[in-house]
Steps between C-alpha positions, in 0.01 A plus 500: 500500500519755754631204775751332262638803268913546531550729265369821353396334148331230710259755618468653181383209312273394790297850535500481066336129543233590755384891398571457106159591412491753705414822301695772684824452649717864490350829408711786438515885263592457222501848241222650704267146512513250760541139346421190655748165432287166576742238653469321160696814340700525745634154462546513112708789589771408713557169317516675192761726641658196676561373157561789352808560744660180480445572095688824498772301661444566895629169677336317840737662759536811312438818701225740343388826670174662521493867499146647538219625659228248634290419211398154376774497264733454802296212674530315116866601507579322823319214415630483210863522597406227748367265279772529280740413801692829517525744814313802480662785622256794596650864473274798689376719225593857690857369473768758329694327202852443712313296703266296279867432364644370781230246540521360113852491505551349913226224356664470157085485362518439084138671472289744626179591498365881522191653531494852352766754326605639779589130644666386180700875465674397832635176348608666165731732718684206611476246298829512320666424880242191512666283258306195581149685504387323104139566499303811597097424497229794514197474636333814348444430141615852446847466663791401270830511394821380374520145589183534688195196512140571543313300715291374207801400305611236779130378550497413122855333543373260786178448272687420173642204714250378701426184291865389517514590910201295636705386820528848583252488817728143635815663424320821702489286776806351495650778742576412852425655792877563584513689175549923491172641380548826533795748620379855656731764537419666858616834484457514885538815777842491490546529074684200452343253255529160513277242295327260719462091373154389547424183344162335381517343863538774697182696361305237450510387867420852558218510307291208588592561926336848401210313288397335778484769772293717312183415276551621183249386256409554167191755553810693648643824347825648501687830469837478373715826532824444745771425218508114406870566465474478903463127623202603758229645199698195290365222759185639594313684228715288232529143594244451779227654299564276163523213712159623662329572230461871633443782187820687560429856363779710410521903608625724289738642719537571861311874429183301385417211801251734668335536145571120430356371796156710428487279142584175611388483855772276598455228745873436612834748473855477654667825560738674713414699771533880345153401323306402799674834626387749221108333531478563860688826473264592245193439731632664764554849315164453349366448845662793658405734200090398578295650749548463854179257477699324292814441642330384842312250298810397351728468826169344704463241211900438514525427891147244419713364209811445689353374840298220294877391301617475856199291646536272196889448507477430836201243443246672740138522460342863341252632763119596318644859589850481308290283198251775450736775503721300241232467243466889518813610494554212210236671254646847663854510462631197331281406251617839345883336470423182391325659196828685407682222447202330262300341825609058454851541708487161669863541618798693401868384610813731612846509464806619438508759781341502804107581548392697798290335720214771542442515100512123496216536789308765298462283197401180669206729683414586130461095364841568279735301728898540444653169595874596523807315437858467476781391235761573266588446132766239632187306653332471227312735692271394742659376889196623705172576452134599657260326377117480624501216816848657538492868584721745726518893402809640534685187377573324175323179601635144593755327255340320253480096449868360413679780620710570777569819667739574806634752671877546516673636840541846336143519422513440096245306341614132374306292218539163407276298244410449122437851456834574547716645159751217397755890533607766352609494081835533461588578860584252700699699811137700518308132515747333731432850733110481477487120547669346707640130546151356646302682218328758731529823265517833682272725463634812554234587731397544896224376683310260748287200536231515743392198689232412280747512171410847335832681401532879517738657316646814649772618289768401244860405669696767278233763575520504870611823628796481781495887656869622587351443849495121442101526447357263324197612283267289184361763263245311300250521769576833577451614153201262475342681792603849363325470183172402673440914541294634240779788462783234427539316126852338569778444789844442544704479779870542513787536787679179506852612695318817519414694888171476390204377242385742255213414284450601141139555424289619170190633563140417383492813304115511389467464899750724585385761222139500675627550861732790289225695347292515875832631628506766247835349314306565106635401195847305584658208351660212688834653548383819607278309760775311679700790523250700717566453864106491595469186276833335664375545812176388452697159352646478820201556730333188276772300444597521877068411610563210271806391638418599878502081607873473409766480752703831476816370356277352174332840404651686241645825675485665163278533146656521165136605276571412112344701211431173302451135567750194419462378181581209297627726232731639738664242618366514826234212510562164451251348219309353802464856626755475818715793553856475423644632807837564374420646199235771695774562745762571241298735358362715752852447648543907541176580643594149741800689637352839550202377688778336723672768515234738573432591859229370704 
């Protein structure tokens, strides 16, 4: 199935056919119990609420949103909506109500779905300006209304007529691969949201190219917590892993994957950077809190660690000497890591931001490889990829089979291929901008083949930084490399048209509030912290050791330090956890200006 599939309810049906007796297919919490759904329950599921949309009156074509947390319910959901030949349109549940209303009413959806109160609360506020919104289905058998469905209500619908709708798995498969399967609303760095057209073509091509890089099987375990409302946990811990057979087990929120990954000892996991980030941040403030014994165990087991990634990557033979010392610092130092995250990590993939090259190197030496990549929700995602025979840290890996990838004279990124979105809903100046006449869709982004084919990305085209001095300067790596001290949780630099870059930077504050209590500094909270002078300089000195490699004009000749951290509930973070530069610079506008205006 896997070589022939063209559309999404192609693969469906195929992974139903060959793992149908397969006892466990999703586990997830469910009122303080995890519960397992076998593929067989699963199945009965979505076709029940396949039929029991197209019973409430939901057409093929219609548009039919999906606002919720991950949770099986969603996966039936999608399905569901697929089978019944409508297009799914997946709303981020840490979305404010004006905005969850912009995406109903822009996609004109006749149902939604919601997953708790506070999900369905947002769509009672504005449902009176939603006049074509006709059906409102709960998940939580708790959550109800006026006008409001329970889940159970529509699965009884679609089983009241299941006798009369026995074509329902041909009709199901009637959809061509041309047709819209889903539309995703990217909220994006710049605020503006536009709903991307994937259809059943586009993501499927995606998904078996990415089947057949990596071996997913179905003794395979996954961890589900990046929001499926996001195309990249969507295509990799959604479809890939039915298709695979792979137990997909759901977390029960983004606070809980250390805890999660204890239980379930997953096997496989796609996130973005920030967690591979927090793990090794974690181990190095653990490390630096132990004995002195300790910490040159540590660092002596890291250089082993990384000099044998290096050997290997560059396909050169381990000397007795190097082998010896590996299996030693293995049981030592890394052994201890792989344990925290449940101790059967085969692989984990990255995206969405870039990974820094010496964590990337760090987990490798521990047997928990990060195999990096590249794409965006308009590529259904995935353009590039690292897989196992190919591997280069510090890039996003070659392009994968069937698609193209150039680079255009101004440096952007170009795509061309079956992955690509057929455009943008409803806006057809914004597709006719992002793809041009040859169907190459731009990216948006900077980088660089190497000889050998690996891209590296090294900045987004609207987030370069032009100096007043005509300087030239790409942030992401700077900020990449910046958050790699132990003192440093998040970075942003600013100073486009500016005499110079600044950098905005919030502390690690457990970190920082050790080194503050050997200086003396007792009892103060975050904002009293930044404030003192002996901290800010101290920022500086570390910052400036991390930075040291950078050509003068690209270090930031000033530090902004924050009291708190960008949030999503802020506004700040996009749901894929990138920082909304505009937004952060609007509101630290004041303190911006002064620090410009300060003297040297």
């Amino acid at each position: 199935m896997a070589a022939t599939a063209r559309t999404l309810n192609e693969l469906l049906f195929g992974a139903l056919d060959r793992f149908g007796s397969r006892p466990v297919a999703m586990r997830a919490k469910q009122a303080g119990s995890w519960i397992e759904l076998s593929y067989r329950d699963v199945a009965e599921r979505i076709q029940d609420l396949s039929l029991g949309l197209l019973a409430i009156g939901v057409s093929p074509g219609d548009r039919v949103a999906i606002l919720s947390e991950n949770r099986p319910e969603w996966a039936i959901a999608d399905y569901a909506c697929l089978t019944a030949c409508c297009t799914d349109v997946p709303i981020y549940p840490t979305l404010p109500a004006k905005q969850v209303e912009h995406n109903l009413s822009d996609s004109g959806a006749v149902a939604a779905f919601v997953s708790t109160r506070l999900q369905l609360e947002k769509l009672l506020a504005v449902r009176e300006r939603l006049p074509r919104l006709r059906h409102i289905i709960a998940f939580d058998p708790d959550v109800s209304g006026p006008g409001v469905l329970s889940l159970e209500e529509v699965y009884a619908r679609g089983r009241g007529v299941r006798p009369e709708r026995g074509s329902w798995r041909p009709d199901a498969l009637r959809v061509r691969p041309e047709d819209v399967a889903t539309i995703i609303y990217t909220s994006g760095t710049t605020g503006e949201m536009k709903g991307v057209m994937l259809t059943h073509g586009n993501i499927t091509s995606n998904v078996t190219t990415c089947c057949t890089l990596y071996s997913f099987t179905e003794h395979d375990e996954c961890l589900s917590f990046l929001p499926l409302s996001h195309i990249f946990e969507r295509m990799f811990g959604h479809y890939c892993m039915l298709h695979s057979g792979v137990i997909i087990n759901y977390a029960e929120s983004v606070d809980t994957v250390a805890a999660d990954m204890q239980q379930w000892r997953p096997t496989l996991m796609a996130s973005v950077p920030r967690l591979y980030e927090k793990i090794y941040g974690r181990v190095l403030d653990a490390v630096r809190s132990g004995s002195a014994v300790k910490r040159r165990i540590f660092f002596w087991g890291k250089r082993v660690g990384e000099a044998v990634v290096d050997r290997r990557l560059a396909n050169r033979p381990l000397s007795p000497v190097l082998r010896a010392q590996f299996a030693l610092a293995d049981r030592l130092v890394f052994a201890k890591l792989r344990a925290r995250t449940g101790g059967r990590i085969r692989f984990f993939i990255s995206g969405g931001a870039p990974l820094s090259a010496d964590i990337a190197r760090f987990f490798h030496a521990a047997g928990m490889p990060i195999l990096e990549g590249y794409g965006l929700t308009e590529t259904s995602p995935v353009i590039a990829v690292n897989t196992f025979e190919h591997l280069r840290l510090g890039t996003v890996g070659v392009p994968i089979p069937g698609v193209e990838v150039k680079i255009a004279p101004d440096g952007e990124i170009l795509t061309r291929g079956p992955h690509v979105m057929s455009g943008y809903y409803n806006k057809a100046q914004a597709t006719a901008e992002a793809l041009d006449s040859e169907r190459w869709f731009h990216t948006g982004d900077i980088g660089m083949l190497d000889p050998d084919g690996f891209l590296r990305i090294t900045d987004r085209k609207k987030d370069i930084i032009v100096t007043a001095g005509g300087k030239n300067i790409s942030p992401q790596p700077i900020e990449t490399l910046a958050k790699t001290n132990r003192f440093v949780s998040n970075a942003v630099m600013l100073g486009d048209r500016r005499p110079f870059p600044i950098m905005l930077v919030v502390p690690n504050y457990e970190t920082l509030a050790g080194w503050a209590t050997t200086e003396g500094l007792l009892s103060m909270d975050a904002a009293s912290l930044v404030a003192r002078p002996e901290v800010r300089a101290m920022m500086e000195q570390e910052i400036g050791t991390t930075l040291r490699d950078l050509a003068g004009f690209e270090k930031p000749k000033k530090l902004l330090l924050l009291a708190r951290d960008f949030s999503l509930e802020a506004g700040e973070l996009t749901p894929k956890l990138s920082v909304k530069r505009r937004v952060v610079e609007q509101r630290h506008a004041a303190a911006i200006e002064a620090l410009y205006h300060a003297p040297e």
